[in-house]
C-alpha positions as MATLAB code, in Angstrom:
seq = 'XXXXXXXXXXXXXXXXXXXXXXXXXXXXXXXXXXXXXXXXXXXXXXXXXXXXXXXXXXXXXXXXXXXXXXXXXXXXXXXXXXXXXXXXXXXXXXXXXXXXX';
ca = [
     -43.930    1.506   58.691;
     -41.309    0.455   56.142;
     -42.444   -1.029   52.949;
     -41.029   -4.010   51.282;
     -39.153   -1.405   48.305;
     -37.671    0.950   50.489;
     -36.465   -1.917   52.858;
     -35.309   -3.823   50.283;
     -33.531   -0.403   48.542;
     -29.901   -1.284   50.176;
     -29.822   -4.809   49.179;
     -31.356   -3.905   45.340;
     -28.614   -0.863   45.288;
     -25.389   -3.081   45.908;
     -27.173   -5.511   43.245;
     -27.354   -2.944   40.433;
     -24.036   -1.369   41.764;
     -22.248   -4.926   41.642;
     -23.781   -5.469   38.002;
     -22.475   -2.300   36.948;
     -18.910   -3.027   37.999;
     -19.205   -6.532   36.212;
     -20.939   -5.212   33.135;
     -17.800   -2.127   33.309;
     -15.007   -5.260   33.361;
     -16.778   -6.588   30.208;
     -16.627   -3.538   28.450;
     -13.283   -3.319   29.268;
     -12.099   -6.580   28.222;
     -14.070   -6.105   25.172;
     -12.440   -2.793   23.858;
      -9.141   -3.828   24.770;
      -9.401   -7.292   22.683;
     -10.730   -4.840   19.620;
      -8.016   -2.228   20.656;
      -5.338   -5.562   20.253;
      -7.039   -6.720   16.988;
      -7.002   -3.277   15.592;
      -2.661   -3.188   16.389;
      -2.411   -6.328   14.675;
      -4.229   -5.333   11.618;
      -2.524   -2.209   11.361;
       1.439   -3.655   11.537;
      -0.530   -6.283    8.970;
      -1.030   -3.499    6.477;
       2.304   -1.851    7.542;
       3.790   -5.248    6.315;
       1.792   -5.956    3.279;
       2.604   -2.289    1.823;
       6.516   -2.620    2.632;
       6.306   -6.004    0.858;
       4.823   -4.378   -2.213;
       6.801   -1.345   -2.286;
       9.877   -3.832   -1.921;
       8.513   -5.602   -5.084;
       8.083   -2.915   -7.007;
      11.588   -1.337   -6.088;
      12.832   -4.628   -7.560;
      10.834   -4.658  -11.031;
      12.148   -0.811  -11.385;
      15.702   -2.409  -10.861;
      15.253   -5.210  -12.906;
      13.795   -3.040  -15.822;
      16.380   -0.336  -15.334;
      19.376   -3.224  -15.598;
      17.233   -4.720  -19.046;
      17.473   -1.482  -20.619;
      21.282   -0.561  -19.754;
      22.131   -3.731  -21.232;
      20.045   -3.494  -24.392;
      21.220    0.589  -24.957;
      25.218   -1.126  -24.523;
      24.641   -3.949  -27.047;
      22.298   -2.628  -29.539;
      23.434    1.224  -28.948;
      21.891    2.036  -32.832;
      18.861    0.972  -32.059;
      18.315    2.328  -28.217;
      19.133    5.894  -30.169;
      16.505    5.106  -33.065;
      13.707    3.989  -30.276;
      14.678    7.102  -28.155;
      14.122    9.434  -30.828;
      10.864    7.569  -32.222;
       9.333    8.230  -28.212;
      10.779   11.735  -27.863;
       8.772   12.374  -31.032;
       5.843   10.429  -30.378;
       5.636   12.518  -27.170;
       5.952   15.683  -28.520;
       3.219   15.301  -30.826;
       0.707   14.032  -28.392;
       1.354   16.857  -26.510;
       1.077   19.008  -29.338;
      -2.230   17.397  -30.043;
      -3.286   17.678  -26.444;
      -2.598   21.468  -26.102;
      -5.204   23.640  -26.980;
      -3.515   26.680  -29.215;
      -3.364   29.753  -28.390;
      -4.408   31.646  -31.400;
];
């Protein structure tokens, strides 16, 4: 005599086997929306650091243009302020080495 569980077992098999496949599909469409949002924030950052790098190229360009044309018009003074932070630097780094006595 069959009971009512193992009678049943076919019908509660395909059941659990049919909520596995639709539970699988979710999964699935889950990780690839998170795989998609993941993409997009990377190329984001991709963007955002080639924006800043291409600012900061520009500032460097900017600067270097300022200083060629204040060394060609005040040429005196670009050699006096050259000197000043060649010396400047050499004593901090006097300062900062330990001697070797």
């Amino acid at each position: 005599m069959e009971n009512s569980v193992t009678g049943n077992l076919p019908k509660n098999g395909q059941k659990i086997a049919d909520k596995v496949d639709d539970l699988r599909g979710d999964a699935t469409s889950a990780l690839t929306k998170a795989a998609s949002r993941a993409q997009s924030m990377g190329r984001q950052s991709i963007d955002a650091i080639g924006d800043v790098a291409s600012q900061a190229r520009d500032v460097v360009y900017d600067a270097s243009d300022s200083i060629v044309a204040y060394t060609k018009k005040n040429p005196v003074t670009a050699l006096m302020i050259a000197a000043a932070s060649g010396a400047l630097l050499y004593a901090a780094i006097k300062a900062l080495t330990p001697s070797r006595d």
